[in-house]
N, C-alpha and C positions, 0 to 999 in steps of 0.2 A: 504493500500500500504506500502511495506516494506520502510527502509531509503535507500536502494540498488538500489531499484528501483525508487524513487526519483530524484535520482544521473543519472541516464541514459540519461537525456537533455543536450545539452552542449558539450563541445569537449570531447573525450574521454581521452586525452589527462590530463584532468585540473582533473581527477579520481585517488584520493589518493589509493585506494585497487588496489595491486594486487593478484593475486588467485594463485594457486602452484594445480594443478591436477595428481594425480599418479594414473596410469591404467595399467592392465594388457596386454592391446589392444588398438592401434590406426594404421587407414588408414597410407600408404602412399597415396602420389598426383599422382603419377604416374599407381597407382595403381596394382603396386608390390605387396602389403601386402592389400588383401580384407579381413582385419578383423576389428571391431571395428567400425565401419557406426555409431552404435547407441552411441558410445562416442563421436564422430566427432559433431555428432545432438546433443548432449547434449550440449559440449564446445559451438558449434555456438550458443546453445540457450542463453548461459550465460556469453558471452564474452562481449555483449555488456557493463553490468555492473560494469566493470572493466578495471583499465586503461590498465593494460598487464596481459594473461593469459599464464602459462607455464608450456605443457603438458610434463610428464615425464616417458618413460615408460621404464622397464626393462625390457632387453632383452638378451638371452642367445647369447653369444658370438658366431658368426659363421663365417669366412671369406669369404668375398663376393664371392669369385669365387666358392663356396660349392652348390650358388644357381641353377648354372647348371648341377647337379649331382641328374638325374632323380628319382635314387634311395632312397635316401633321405624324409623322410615324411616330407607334404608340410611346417608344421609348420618351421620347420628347414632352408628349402628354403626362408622361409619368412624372418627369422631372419638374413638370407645372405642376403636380399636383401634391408634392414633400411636403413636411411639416414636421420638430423635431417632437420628440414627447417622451414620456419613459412607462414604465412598467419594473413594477418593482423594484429590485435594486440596479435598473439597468436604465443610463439614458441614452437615449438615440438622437443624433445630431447631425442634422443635413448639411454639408458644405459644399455653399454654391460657387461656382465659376465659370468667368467667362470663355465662351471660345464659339466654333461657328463648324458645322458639320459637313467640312473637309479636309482631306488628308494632311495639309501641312498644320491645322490646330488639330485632329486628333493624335498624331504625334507628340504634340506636344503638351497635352494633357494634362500628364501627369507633371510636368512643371507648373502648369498654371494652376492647379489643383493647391499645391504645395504652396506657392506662393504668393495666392491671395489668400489662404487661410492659414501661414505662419503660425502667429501669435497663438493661435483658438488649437492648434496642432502641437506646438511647441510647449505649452501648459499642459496640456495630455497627458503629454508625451512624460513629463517631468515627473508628472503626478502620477504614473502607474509605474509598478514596475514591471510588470509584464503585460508586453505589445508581440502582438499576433495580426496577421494580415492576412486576406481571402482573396486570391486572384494575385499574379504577377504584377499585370496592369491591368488599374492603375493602383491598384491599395498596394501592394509588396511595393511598388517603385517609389513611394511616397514613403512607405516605413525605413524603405534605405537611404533616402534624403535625410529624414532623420536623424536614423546612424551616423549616419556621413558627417552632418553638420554639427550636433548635438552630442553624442553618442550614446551609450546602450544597446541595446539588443534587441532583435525580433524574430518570430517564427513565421512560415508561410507557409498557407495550407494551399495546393495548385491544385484549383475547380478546372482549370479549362478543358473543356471536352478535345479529343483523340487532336482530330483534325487543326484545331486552333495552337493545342499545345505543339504540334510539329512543327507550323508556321515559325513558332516563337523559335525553339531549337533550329532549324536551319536557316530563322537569320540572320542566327550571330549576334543580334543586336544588341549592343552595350547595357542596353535600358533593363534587358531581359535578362540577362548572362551575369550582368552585377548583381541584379536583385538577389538570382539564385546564388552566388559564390558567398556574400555577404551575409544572408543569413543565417541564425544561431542554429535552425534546421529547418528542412522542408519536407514537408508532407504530399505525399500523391495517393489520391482517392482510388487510386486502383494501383495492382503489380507491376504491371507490366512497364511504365515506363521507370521506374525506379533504376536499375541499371543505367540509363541514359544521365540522368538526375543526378547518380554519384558520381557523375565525370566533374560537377560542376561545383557539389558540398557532399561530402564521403558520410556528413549528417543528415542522410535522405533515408525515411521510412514510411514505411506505407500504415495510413489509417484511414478506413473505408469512412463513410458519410454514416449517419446515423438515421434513424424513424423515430418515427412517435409514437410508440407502442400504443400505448394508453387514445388513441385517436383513431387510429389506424388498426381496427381490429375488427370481427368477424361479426355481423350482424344480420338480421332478417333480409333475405334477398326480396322476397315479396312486398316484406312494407319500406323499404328504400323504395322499391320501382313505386309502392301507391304514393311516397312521398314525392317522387320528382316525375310524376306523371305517365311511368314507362308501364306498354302493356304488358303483362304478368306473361305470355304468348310469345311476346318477342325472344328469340338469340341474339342477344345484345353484345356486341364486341366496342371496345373501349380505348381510345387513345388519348392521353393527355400529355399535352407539349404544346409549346410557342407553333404559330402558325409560320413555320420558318422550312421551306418545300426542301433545301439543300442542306438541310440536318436532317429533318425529322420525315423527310421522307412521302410524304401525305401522296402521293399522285403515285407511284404506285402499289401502297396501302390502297386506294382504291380498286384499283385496276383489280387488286388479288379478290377483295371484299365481291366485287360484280361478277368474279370467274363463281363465287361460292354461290350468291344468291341463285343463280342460274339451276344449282339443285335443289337449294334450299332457300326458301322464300319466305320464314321467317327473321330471320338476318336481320340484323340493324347495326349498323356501326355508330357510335356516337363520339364525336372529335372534340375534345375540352381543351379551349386555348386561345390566340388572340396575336396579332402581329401582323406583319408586313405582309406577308402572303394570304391574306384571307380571300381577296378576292379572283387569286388565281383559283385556288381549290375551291372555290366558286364554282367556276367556271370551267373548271374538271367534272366536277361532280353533274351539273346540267352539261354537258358537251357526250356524257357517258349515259346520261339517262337513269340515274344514279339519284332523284330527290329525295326519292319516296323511301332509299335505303341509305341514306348519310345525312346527319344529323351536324353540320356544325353549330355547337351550343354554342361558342364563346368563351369567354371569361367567368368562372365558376370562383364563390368563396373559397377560400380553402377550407375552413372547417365544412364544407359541405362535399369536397373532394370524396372522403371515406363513403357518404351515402351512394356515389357512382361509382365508385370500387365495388361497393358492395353489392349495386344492383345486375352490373356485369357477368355474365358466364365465362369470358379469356379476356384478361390485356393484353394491349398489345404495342411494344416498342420496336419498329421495324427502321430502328435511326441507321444514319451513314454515319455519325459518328456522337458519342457520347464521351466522357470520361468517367461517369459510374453510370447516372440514370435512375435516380431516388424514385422515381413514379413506381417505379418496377418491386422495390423493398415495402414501397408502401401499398400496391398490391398485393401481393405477396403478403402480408403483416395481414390482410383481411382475407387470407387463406386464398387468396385467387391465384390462377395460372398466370401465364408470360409467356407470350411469343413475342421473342426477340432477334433482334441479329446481331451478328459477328459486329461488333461498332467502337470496340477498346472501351467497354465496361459492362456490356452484357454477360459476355463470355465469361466474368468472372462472376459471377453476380446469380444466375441462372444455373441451377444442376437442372442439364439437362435428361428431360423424362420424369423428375422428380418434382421440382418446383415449378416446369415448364421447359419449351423447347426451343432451340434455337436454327435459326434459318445466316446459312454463311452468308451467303452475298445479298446486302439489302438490293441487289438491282434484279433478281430471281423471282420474279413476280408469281408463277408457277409454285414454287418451292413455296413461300410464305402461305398458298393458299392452302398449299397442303398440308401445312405444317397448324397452322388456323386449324383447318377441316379437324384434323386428328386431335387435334386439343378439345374439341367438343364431343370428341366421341369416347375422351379418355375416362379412367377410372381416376382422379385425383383424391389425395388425401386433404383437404384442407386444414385438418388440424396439424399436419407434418409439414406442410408449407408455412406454416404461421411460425410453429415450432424453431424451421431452423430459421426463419429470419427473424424472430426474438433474439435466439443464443448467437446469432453473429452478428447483429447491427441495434443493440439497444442501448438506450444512452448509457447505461451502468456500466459495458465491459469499453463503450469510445471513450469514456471519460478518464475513465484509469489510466488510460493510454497520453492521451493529452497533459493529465497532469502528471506524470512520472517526467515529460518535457520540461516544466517549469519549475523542479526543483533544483 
């Protein structure tokens, strides 16, 4: 048992550490800004061990009124729509900056990030002693300015999925390459690229993402569906992610869904999410004939997330590229299957046959539908799916882990 977690009995109050967390992503409460859930579940997994914890996230400057100007990509709406607040012993604080949404100010970022909120970063920073960062850029880049300038220490936990994290390794770039050398250790939410990681800090270990047991658990499949309107009749298949066609895939996830319907005509697929591409899969989905069997919801609360877990017969994650893919544990956690693909974080994440199956090539459109087909025809244990994702990703065995880090 860490000294951290030692310290967790007792008032929280009488807890000398406080914690300073920089991220690229966090919820609002109101649930304006649906990004960042798995930072949310991180902070609460690790709050307790500390007397005050204070999230800080940088955020490009947008004025609030910009959020109703439909035209706008949603990220931007998002960033109109911050506001700092806390919850319990944690506060959250929006730091806004200027820049304009092209290449030579997104490069630069994470400078202007840094140095229009100095002062408000640099007390923080003072004031905790242990700083933790989520994301290389812009939060790691900014924890290493820090260092740099101030000194001290940080840890970085690397979200970036498969495909982004490669970008960042083959381009060298200083921004990227310091971050990682300079920090006290770094974290990768899946195995596999860890080897690549220690060429950069030999303090590189792997610790998966966590769930929210207690949220994300097995409930009435019937009175979910009579809660969110879904007929009891329906084979309802379930995907939830950003409406983002060149991750996640959406177009041909269709295409496999319409090869199914064709035997089986109860079928419904229901797509939870929100982004830049909504109106292409749009326009897939009518171009396919496809209305009457594809549902895009939109943007769903997340505490209402578990009741569409729940009302689902297979998830389904059919991404080009992921680095863990939390929808999946959190399915999984409410005893459901998983159809996934090869995407650097399924493959770890999915026993397949046992928790669910996985399909190699997300471009195998054939293959997903068979892979789909067989998963409704399977024998699943949903208590043994629940089972192992409790004992591998619940906040009690991530936390231990994390805090053995900071002593």
């Amino acid at each position: 048992m860490s000294l951290l977690s030692s310290k967790m009995s007792g008032d929280r109050n009488s807890r000398p550490e406080e914690m300073l967390v920089i991220t690229d992503v966090f919820p609002t409460p109101n649930g304006d800004v649906p990004k960042g859930y798995h930072i949310r579940d991180w902070v609460d997994m690790i709050k307790d061990s500390f007397r005050k914890v204070h999230v800080v996230v940088p955020t490009a400057y947008v004025p609030s009124w910009a959020k109703h100007l439909s035209f706008l990509p949603s990220k931007y709406r998002h960033a109109a729509s911050v506001f700092d607040y806390s919850f319990e012993n944690v506060e959250v604080h929006f730091l806004p900056f200027p820049t304009v949404p092209l290449s030579f100010f997104r490069d630069r970022n994470g400078d202007l990030a840094y140095i229009f909120n100095r002062e408000k970063l640099l007390s923080l920073w003072n004031r905790c002693s242990v700083h933790h960062a989520h994301f290389t850029w812009l939060s790691g880049y900014i924890a290493r300015k820090l260092r740099e300038n101030h000194g001290g220490s940080y840890h970085l936990t690397i979200h970036e999925n498969q495909s982004w994290f490669l970008e960042e390794v083959n381009s060298q770039d200083k921004k990227y390459v310091n971050t990682w050398t300079e920090a006290e250790s770094l974290i990768r939410v899946n195995t596999q690229d860890i080897s690549l990681l220690e060429k950069y800090n030999e303090n590189t270990l792997h610790i998966p993402n966590t769930v929210d047991i207690d949220n994300f658990k097995p409930m009435s499949k019937d009175a979910c569906r009579d809660e969110l309107g879904i007929p009891k009749e329906q084979t309802v298949l379930l995907h939830v992610g950003y409406y983002k066609i060149d991750q996640k895939n959406h177009l041909n996830l269709i295409d496999a869904v319409k090869r199914l319907t064709q035997e089986n005509s109860s079928i419904h697929l229901y797509c939870i999410g929100g982004g830049r591409d909504e109106q292409r899969i749009r326009e897939k989905v009518e171009a396919e004939d496809m209305s009457q069997k594809v549902s895009l919801v939109g943007s769903v609360e997340h505490e209402n997330i578990p009741y569409w877990m729940n009302a689902c017969d297979v998830f389904l994650l059919p991404s080009y590229s992921e680095s863990f893919g939390i929808v999946q544990i959190e399915a999984n956690a409410c005893g459901k299957p998983v159809i996934a693909t090869h995407n650097g974080g399924s493959e770890e994440v999915i026993l397949d046959g046992k928790t669910g199956f996985l399909v190699e090539d997300p471009e195998d459109v054939g293959e997903l539908a068979t892979q789909i087909e067989k998963a409704l025809d399977h024998g699943w244990n949903p208590a043994f799916i629940r089972k192992q994702t409790v004992e591998k990703y619940s906040k009690v065995n991530i936390r231990e882990s994390y805090l053995d880090l900071y002593d």
